[in-house]
Structure formats: C-alpha cells, structure tokens
N, CA, C and O of each residue as an XYZ file, in Angstrom:
876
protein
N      85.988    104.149     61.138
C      87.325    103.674     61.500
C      87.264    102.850     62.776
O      86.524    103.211     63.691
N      87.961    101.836     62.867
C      87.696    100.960     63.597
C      88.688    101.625     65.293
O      89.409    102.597     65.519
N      88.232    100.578     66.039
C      89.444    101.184     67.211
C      90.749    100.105     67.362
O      90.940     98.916     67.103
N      91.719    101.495     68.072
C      92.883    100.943     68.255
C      93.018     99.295     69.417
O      92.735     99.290     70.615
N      93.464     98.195     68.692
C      93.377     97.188     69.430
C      94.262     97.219     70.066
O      95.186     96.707     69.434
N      94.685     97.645     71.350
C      96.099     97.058     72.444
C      95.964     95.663     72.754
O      95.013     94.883     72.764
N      97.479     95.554     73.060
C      97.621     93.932     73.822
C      98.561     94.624     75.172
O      99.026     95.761     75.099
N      98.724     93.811     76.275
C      99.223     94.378     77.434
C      99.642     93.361     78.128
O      98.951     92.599     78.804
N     101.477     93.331     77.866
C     102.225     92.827     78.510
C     103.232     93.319     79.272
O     104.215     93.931     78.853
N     102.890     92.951     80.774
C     103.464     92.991     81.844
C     103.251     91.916     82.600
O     102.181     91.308     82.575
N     104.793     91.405     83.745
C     104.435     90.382     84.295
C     103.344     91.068     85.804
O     103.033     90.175     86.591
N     102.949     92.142     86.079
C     102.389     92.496     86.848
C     100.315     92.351     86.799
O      99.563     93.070     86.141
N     100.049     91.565     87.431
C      98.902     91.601     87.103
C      98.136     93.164     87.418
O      97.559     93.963     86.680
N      98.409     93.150     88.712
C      97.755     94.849     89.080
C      97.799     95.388     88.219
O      96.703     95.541     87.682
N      98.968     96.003     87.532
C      99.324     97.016     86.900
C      98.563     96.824     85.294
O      98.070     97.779     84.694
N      98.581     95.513     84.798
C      97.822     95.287     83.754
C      96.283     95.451     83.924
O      95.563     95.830     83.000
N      95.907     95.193     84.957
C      94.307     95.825     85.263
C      94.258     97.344     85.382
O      93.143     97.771     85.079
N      94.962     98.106     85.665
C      94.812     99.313     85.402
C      94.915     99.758     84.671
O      93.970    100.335     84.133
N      96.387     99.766     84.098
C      95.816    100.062     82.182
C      95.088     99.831     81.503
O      94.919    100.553     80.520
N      94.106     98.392     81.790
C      92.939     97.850     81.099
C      92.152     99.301     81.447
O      91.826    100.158     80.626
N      92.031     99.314     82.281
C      90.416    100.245     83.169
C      90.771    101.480     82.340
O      89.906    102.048     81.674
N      92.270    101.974     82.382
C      92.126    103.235     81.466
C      92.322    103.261     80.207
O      92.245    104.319     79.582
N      92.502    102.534     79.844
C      92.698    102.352     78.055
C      90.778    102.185     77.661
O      90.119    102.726     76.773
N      90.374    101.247     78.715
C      88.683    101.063     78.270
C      87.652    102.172     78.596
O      86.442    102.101     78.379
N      88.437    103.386     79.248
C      87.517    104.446     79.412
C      87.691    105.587     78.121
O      87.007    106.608     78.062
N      88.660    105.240     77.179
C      89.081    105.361     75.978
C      88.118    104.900     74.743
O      88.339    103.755     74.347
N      86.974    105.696     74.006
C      86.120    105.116     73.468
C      86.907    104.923     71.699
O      86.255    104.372     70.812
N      87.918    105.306     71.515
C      88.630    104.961     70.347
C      89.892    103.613     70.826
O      90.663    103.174     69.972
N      89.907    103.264     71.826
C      91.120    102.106     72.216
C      89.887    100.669     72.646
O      88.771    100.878     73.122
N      90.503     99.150     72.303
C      90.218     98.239     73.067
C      91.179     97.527     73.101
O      91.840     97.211     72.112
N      91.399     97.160     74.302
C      92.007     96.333     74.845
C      91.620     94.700     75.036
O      90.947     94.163     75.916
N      92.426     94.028     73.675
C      92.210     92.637     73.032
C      92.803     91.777     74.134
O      92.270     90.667     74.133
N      93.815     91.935     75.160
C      94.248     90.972     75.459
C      95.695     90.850     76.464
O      96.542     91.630     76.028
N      95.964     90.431     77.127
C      97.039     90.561     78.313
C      98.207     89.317     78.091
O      97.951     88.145     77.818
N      99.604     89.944     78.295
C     100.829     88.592     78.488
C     101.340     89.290     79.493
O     101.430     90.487     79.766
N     101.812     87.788     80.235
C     102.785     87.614     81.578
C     104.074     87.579     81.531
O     104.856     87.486     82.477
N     104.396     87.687     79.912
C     106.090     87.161     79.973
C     105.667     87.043     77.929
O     104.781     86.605     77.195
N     107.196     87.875     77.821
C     107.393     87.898     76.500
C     107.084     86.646     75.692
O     107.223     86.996     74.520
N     106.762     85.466     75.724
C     106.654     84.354     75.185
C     104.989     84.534     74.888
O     104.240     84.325     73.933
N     104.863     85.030     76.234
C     103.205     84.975     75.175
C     102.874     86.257     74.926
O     101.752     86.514     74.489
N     103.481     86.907     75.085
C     103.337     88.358     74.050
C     103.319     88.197     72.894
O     102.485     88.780     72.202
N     104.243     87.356     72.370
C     104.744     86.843     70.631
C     103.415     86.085     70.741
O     102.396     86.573     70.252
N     103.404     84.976     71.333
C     102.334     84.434     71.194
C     100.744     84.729     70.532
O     100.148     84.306     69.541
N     100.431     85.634     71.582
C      99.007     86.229     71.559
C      99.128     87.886     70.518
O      98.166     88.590     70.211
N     100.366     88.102     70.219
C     100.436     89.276     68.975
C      99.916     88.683     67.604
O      99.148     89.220     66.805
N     100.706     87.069     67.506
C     100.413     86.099     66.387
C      99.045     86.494     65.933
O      98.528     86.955     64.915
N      98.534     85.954     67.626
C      97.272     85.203     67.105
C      95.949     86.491     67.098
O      94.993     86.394     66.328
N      96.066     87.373     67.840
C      94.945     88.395     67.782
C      95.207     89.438     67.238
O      94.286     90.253     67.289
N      96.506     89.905     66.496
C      96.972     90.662     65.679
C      96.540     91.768     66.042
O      95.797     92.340     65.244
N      96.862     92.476     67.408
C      96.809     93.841     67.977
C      97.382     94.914     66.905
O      97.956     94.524     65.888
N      97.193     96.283     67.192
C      97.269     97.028     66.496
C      98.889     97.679     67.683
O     100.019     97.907     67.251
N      98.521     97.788     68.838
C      99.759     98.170     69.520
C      99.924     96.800     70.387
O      99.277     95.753     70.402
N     101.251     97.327     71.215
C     101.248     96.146     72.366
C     101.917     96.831     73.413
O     102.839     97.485     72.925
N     101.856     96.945     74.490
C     102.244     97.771     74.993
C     103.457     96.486     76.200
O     103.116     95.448     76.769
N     104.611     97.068     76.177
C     105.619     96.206     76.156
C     106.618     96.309     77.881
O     107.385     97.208     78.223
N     106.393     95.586     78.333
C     107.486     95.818     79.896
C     108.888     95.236     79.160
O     109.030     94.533     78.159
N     110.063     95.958     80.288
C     110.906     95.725     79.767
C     111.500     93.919     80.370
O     111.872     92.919     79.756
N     111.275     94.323     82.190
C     111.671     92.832     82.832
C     110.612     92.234     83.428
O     109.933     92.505     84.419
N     110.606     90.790     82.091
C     109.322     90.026     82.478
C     110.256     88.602     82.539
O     111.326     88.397     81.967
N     109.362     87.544     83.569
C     110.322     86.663     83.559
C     110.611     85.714     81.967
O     109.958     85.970     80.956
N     111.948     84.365     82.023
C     111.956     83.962     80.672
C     112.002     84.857     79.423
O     112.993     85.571     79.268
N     111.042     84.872     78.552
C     111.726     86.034     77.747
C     111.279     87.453     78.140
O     110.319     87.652     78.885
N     111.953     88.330     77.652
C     111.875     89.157     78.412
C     111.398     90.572     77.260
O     111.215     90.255     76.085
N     111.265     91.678     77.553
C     110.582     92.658     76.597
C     111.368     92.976     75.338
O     110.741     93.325     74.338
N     112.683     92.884     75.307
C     113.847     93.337     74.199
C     113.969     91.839     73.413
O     114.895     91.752     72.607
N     113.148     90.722     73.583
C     113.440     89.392     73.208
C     112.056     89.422     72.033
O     112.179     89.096     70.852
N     110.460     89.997     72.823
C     109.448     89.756     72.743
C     109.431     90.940     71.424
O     108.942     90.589     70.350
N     109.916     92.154     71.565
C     110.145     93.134     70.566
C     110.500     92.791     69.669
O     109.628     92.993     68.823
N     111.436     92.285     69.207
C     112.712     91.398     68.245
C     111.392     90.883     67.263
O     111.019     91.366     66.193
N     110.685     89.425     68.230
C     110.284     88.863     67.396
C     108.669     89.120     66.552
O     108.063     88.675     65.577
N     108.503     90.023     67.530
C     107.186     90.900     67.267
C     107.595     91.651     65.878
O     107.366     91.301     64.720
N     108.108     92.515     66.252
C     108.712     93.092     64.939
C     109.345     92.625     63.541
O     109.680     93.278     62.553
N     109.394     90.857     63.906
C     110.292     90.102     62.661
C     108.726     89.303     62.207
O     108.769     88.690     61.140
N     107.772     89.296     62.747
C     106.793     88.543     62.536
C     105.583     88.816     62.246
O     105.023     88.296     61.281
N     104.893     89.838     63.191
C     103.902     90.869     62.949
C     104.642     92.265     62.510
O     104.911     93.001     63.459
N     105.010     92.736     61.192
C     105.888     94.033     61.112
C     104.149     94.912     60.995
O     104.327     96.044     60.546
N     102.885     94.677     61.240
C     101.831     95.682     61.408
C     101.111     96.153     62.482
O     100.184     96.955     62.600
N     102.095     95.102     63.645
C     102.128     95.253     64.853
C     102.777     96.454     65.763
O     103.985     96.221     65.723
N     102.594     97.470     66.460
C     103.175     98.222     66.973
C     103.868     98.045     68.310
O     103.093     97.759     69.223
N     105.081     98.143     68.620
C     105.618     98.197     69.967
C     105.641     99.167     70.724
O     106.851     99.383     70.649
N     105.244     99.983     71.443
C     105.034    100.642     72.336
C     106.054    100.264     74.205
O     105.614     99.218     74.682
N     106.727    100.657     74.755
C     107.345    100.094     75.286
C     107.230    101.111     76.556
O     107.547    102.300     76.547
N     106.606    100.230     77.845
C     106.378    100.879     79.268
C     106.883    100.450     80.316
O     106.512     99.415     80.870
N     107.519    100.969     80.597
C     108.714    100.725     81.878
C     108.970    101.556     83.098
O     108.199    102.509     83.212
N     109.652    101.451     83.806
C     110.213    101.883     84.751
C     111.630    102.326     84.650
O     112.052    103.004     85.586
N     112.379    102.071     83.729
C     113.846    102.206     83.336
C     114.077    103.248     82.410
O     113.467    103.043     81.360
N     114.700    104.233     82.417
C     115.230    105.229     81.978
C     116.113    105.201     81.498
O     115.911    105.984     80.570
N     117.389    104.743     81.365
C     118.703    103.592     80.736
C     118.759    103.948     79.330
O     117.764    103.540     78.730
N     119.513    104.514     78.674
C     119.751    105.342     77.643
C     119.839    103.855     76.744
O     119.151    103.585     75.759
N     120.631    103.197     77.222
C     121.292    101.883     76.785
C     119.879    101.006     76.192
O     119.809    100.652     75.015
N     118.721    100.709     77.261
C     117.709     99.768     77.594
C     117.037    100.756     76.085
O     116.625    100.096     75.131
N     117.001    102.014     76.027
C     116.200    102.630     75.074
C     116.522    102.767     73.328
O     115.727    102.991     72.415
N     118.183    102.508     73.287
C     118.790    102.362     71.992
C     118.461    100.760     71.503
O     118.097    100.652     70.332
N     118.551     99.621     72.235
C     117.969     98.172     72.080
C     117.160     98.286     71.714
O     116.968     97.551     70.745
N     116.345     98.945     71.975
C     114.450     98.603     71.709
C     114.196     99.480     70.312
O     113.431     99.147     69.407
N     114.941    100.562     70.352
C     114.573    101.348     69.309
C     114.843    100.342     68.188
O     114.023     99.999     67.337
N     116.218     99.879     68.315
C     116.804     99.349     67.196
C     115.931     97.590     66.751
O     115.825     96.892     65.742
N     115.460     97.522     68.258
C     114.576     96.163     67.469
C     113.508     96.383     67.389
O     112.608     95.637     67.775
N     113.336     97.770     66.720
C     111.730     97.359     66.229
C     110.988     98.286     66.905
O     109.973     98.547     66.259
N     111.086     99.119     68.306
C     109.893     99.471     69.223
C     109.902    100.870     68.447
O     110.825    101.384     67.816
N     108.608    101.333     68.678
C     107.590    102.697     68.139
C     107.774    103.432     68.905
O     107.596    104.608     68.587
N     108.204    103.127     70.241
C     107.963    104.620     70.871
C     108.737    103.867     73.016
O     109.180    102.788     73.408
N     108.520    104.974     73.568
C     109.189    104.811     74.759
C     108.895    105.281     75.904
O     109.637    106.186     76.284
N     107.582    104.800     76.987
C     106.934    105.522     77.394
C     107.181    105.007     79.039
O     106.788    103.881     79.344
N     107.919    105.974     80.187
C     107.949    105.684     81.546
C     106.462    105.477     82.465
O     105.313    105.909     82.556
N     107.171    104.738     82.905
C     105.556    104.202     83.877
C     104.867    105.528     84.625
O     103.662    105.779     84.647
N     105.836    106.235     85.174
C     105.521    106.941     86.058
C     104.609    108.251     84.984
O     104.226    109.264     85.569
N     104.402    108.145     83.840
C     103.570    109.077     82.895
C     102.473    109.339     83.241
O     102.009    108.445     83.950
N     101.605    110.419     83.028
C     100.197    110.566     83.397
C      99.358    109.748     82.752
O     100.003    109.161     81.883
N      98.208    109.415     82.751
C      97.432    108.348     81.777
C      97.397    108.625     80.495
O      97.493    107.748     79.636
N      97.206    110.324     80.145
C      96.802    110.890     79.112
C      98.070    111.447     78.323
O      98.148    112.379     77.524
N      99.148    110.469     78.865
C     100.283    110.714     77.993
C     100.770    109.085     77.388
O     101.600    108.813     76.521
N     100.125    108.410     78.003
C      99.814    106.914     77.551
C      99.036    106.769     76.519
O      99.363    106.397     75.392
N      97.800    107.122     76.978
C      96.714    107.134     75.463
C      97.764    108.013     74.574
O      98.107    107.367     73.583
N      98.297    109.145     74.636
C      98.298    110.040     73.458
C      99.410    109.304     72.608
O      99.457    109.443     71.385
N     100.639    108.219     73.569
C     101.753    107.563     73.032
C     101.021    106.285     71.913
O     101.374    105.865     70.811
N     100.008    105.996     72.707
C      99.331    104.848     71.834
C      98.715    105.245     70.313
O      98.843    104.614     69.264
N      98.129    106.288     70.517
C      97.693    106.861     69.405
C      98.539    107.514     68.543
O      98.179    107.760     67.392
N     100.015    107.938     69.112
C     100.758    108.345     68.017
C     101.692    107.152     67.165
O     102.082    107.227     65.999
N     101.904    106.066     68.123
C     102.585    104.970     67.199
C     101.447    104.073     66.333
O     101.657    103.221     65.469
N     100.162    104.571     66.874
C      99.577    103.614     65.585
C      98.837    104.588     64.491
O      97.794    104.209     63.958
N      99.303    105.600     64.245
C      99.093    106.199     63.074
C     100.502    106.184     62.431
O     100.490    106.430     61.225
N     101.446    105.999     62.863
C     102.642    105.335     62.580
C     103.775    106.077     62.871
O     104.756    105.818     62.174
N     103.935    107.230     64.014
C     104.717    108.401     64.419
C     105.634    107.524     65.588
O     105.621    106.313     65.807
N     106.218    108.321     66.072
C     107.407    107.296     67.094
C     107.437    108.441     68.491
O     107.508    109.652     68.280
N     107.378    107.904     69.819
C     106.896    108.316     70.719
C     108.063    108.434     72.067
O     108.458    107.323     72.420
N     108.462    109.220     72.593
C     109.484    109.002     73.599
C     109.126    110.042     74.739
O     108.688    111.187     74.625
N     109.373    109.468     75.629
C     108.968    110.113     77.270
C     109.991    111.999     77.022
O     111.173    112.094     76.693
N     109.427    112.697     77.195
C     110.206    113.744     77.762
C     111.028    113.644     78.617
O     112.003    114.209     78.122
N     111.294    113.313     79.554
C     112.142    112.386     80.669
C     113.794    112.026     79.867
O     114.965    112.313     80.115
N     112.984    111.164     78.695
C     114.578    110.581     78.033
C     114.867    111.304     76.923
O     115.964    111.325     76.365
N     113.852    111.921     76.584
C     113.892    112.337     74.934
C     115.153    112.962     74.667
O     115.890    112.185     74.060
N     115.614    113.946     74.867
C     116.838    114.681     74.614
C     117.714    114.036     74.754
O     118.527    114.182     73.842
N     118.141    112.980     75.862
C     119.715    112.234     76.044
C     119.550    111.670     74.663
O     120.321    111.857     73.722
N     118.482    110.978     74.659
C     118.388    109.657     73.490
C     119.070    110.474     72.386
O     120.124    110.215     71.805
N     118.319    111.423     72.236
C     118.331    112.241     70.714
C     120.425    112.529     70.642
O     121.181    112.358     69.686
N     120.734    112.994     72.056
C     121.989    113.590     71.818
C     123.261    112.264     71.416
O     124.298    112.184     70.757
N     122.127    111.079     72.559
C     123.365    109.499     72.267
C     123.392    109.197     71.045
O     124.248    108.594     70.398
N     122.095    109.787     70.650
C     122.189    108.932     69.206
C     122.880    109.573     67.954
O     123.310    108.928     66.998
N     122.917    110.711     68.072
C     123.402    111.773     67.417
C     125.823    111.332     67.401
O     126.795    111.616     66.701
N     125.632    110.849     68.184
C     127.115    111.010     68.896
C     127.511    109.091     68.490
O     128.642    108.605     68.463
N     126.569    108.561     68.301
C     126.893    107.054     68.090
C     127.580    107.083     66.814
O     127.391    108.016     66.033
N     128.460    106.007     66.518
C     128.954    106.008     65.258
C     128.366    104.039     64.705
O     128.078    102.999     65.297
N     128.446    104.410     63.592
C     128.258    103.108     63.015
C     129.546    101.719     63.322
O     129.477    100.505     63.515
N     130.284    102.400     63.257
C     131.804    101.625     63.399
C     131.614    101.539     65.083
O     131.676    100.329     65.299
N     131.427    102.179     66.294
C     131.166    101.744     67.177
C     130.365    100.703     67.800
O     130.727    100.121     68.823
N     128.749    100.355     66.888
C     127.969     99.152     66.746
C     129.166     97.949     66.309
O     129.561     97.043     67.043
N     129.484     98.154     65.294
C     130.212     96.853     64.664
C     131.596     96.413     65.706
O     132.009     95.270     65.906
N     132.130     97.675     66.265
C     133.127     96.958     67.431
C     132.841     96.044     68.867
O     133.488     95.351     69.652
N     131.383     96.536     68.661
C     130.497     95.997     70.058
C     129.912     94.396     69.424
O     128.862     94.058     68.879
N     131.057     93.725     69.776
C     130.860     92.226     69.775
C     129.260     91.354     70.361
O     128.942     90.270     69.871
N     128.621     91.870     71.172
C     127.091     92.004     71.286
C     126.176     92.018     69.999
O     125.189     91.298     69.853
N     126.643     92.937     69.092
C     125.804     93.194     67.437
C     126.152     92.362     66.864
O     125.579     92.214     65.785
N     127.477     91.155     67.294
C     127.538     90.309     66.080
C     126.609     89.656     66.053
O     126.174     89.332     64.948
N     125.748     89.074     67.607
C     125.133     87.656     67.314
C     124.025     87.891     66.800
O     123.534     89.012     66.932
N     123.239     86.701     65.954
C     121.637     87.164     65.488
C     120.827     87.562     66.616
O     121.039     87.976     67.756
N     119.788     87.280     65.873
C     118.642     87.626     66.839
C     118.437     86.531     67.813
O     118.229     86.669     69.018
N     118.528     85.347     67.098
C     118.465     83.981     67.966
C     119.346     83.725     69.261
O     118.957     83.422     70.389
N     120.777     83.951     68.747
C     121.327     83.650     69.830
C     121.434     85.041     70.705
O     122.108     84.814     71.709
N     121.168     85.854     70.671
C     120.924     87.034     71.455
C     119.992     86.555     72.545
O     120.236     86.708     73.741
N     118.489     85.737     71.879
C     117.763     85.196     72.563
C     118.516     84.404     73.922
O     118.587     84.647     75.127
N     118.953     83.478     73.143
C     119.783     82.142     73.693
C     120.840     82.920     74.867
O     121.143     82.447     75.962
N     121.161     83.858     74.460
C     122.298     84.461     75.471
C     121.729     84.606     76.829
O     121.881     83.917     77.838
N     120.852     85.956     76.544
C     119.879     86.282     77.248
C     119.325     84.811     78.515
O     119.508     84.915     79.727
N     118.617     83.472     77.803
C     118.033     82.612     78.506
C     119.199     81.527     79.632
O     119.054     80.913     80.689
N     120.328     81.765     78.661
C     121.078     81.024     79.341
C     121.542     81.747     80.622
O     121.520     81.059     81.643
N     121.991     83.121     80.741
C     122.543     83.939     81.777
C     121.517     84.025     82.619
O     121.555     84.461     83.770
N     120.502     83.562     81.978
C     119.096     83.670     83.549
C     119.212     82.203     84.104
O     118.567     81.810     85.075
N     119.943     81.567     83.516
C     120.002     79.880     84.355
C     118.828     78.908     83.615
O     118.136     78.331     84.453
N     118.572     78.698     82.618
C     117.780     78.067     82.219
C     118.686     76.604     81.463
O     119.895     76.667     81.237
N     117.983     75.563     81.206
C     118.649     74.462     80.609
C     118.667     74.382     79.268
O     117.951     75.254     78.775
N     119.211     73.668     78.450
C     119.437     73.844     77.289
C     117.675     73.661     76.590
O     117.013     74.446     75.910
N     117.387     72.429     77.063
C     116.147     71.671     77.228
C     114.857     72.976     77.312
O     114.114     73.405     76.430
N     115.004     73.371     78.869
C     114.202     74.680     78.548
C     114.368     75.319     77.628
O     113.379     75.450     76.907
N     115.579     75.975     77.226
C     115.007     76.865     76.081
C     115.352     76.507     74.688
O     115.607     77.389     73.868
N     115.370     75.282     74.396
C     114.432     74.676     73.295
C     112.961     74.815     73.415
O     112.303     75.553     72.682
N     112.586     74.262     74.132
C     110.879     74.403     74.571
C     111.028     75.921     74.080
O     110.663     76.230     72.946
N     111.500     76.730     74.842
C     110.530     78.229     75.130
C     111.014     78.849     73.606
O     110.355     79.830     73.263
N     111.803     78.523     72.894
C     112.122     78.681     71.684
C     111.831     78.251     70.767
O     112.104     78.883     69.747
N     111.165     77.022     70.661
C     110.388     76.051     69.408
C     111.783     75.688     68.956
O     112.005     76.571     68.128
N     112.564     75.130     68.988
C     113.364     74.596     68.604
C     114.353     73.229     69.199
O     114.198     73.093     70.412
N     115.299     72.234     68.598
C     116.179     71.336     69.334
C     117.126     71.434     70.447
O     117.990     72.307     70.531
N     116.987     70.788     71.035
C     118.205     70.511     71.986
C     119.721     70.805     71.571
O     120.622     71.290     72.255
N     119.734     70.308     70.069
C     120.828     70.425     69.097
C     121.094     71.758     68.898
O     122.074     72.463     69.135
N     119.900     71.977     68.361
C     119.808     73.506     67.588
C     120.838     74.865     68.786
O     121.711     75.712     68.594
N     120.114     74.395     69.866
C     120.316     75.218     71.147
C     121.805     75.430     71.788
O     122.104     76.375     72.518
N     122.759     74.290     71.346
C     123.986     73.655     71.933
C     124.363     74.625     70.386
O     125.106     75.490     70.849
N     124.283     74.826     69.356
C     125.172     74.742     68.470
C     124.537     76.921     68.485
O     125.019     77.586     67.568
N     124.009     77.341     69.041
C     123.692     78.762     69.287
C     124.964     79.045     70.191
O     125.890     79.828     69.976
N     124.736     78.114     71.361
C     125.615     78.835     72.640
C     127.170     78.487     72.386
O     128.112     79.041     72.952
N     127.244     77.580     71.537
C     129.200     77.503     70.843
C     129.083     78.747     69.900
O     130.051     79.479     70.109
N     128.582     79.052     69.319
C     128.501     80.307     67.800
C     128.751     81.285     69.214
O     129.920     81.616     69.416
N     127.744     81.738     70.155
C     128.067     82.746     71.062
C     129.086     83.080     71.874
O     129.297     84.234     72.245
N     129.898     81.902     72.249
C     131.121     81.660     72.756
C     132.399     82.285     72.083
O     133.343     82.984     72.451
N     131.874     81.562     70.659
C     132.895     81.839     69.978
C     133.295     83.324     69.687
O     134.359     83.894     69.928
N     131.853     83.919     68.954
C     131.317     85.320     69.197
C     132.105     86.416     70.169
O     132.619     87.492     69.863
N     132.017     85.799     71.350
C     131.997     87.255     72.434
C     133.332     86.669     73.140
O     133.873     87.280     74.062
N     133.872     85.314     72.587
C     135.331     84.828     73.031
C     135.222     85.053     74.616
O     135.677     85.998     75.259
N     134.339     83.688     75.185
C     133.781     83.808     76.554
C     133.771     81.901     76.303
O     133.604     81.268     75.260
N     133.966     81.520     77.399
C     134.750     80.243     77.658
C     134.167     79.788     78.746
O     134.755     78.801     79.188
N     133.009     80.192     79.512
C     132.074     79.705     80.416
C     130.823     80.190     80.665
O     130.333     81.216     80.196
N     130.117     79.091     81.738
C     128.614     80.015     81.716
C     128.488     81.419     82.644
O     127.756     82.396     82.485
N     129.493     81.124     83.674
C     130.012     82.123     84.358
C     130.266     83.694     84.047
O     129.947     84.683     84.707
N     130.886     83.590     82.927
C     131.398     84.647     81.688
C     130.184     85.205     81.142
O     129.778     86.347     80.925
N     129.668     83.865     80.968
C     128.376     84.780     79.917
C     127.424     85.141     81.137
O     126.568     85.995     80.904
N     127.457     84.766     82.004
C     126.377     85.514     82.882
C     127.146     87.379     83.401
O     126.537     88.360     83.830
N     128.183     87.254     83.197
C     128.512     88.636     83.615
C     128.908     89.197     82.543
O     129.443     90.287     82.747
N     128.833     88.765     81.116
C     128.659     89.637     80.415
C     127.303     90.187     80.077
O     127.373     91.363     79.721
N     125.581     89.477     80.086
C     125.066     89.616     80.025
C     124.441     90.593     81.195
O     123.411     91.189     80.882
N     124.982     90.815     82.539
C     124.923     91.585     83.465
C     125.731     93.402     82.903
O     125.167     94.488     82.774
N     127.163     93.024     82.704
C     127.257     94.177     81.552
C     126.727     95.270     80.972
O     126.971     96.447     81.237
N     125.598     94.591     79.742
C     125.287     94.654     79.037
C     123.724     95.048     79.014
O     122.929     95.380     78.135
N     123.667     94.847     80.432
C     122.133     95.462     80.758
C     120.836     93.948     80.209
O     119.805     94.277     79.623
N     121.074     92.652     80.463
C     120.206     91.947     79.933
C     119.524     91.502     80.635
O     118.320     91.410     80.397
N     120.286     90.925     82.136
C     119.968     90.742     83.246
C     120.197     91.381     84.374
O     121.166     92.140     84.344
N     119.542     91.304     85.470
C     119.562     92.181     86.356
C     120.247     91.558     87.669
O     119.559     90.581     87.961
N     121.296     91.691     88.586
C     121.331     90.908     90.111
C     120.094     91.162     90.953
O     119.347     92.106     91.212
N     120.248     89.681     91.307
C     118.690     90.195     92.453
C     119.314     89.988     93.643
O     120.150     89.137     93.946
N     118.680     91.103     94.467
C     119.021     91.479     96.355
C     119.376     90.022     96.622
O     119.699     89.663     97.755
C-alpha cells in the first residue's frame, strides 16, 4: 500500500515547514507539496493529485472555504482536511458543507494531526474535541428552511467566490485573472449578487461579507 500523499496549504511558511518535518517523520505519510494561498492549492491539488490537503482557513486572495469548494468540485478523490486557528462554529458548518473531511485546531498535538490525516483518507470524517460537541449540537438544531432563508445559500459557488474577492478590495480585472475567467463574466456575477443579497454597494457588500465571517477587519 502506497503512502498517504499530503499537500500543505498555509500562507505561513514556518508553520508549513513544520508540518513538513512532522508529517516526514511519518513513514506511512509524504508530503508532495506546499500552497501559499488557496489559488494554488486548487492549483497544485489538480496537478499532483494529493491524497489529503491539509487546508488554512485565512490565506491571502482566495482563501481556504474558496480553495475547499473547488477542490471538492474538481478533485472529489481529494481529501480536505482543514487546520486552523478558529474555532467558529459558523467557519466549521461552511467547510463541512463544502466538501471538508474533517476539522483539526492548530493548537493539536502532532499525533492528533497524523491520526486526523489518516482517518479522512481511509474515508472517516475528523473533528477537534475542542469543537466536536457544539458542532454536533448546531447541527442537530439547524433546520433546512433556515439554510434557504439565509440569502448567503442562494449564490453559487462562483459568485460566493466573487463575493468573497470583491469585499477584500480586489478589481474586477483581478479577479478575472485569479478566476480564469472575463471581465464580463465577473461584472455580470457581482449584479446576480447584488441582486441576490439586495445590497446596492461595494460598501454593503463589504459588511456583509464581514457579517458573515468571510473577511476579517484588520487592526
């Protein structure tokens, strides 16, 4: 049996060298490969077809709940694994729902890292003790009809993207580029989103996306 291939995205370089060092003292794990930012997470999942990926939540441009999405719509043999610092009941129902395997706090011992890695790629689903119980009780208590009132679930996946890039200040231009797509394409996302969340500036959408947990204020 072959070994588990990780990929390891964080915008932190340190922190990605250390997980390297302990994932490689791991004689069933290798570690294929490192991203700085959800864009090349998708990227380099494409192309070296990791077995996990181990996922930050705030990386700059796209960001970990963007990189999940499309990981999961593209590589579905790909595993998300998701390592953070955020505890956010909210940050943990997103990820579940796009796709992520499991939910693992930074502050974990190493050997609760390996054991998270190894349980989402035999195909089990993994959550910090830390959150496990809220999650279990939010989720238990969510209703379906509550998703569908939350004007947020209407938009696709795309303009979720688009939401997301625009409330960080980016140009239309940029995120065509960082999206593979038109200038056009991009203008006719952020009217659908407007229309969507019945928000009438960029202003609006930056504090709804603050809200909503997408972006963060910085000091």
């Amino acid at each position: 049996m072959g070994k588990i291939r990780v990929l390891i995205a964080d915008d932190h370089a340190i922190l990605r060298e250390g997980i390297r060092a302990l994932l490689e003292g791991c004689g069933d794990i290798e570690v294929v490969g490192e991203a700085a930012d959800g864009r090349e997470a998708i990227e380099k999942s494409r192309k070296l077809e990791p077995d996990v990926v181990l996922m930050d939540i705030a990386m700059p441009g796209l960001g970990g709940l963007e990189a999940t999405l499309e990981i999961s719509k593209t590589c579905p043999k790909t595993k998300v694994l998701v390592l953070t610092q955020y505890d956010n009941k909210e940050y943990i129902y997103r990820f579940l729902k796009a796709g992520a395997s499991g939910y693992v706090l930074k502050k974990a011992a190493g050997a609760e890292l390996i054991s998270a890695i190894r349980t989402v790629h035999r195909g089990g689903s993994f959550l910090h003790p830390d959150v496990a119980p809220a999650v279990i009780e939010g989720y238990l208590q969510r209703r379906d009809k509550d998703l569908e009132e939350d004007p947020y679930e209407s938009l696709t996946h795309r303009e979720k993207q688009v939401l997301k890039l625009i409330a960080e200040g980016y140009t239309n231009k940029q995120i065509a580029d960082m999206l593979y797509m038109s200038v056009k394409t991009v203008m006719g996302h952020r009217t659908h989103i407007m229309e969507k969340l019945n928000i009438h500036s960029r202003t609006e959408l930056v504090k709804f996306a603050i809200r909503k947990g997408l972006i963060e204020l910085k000091p």
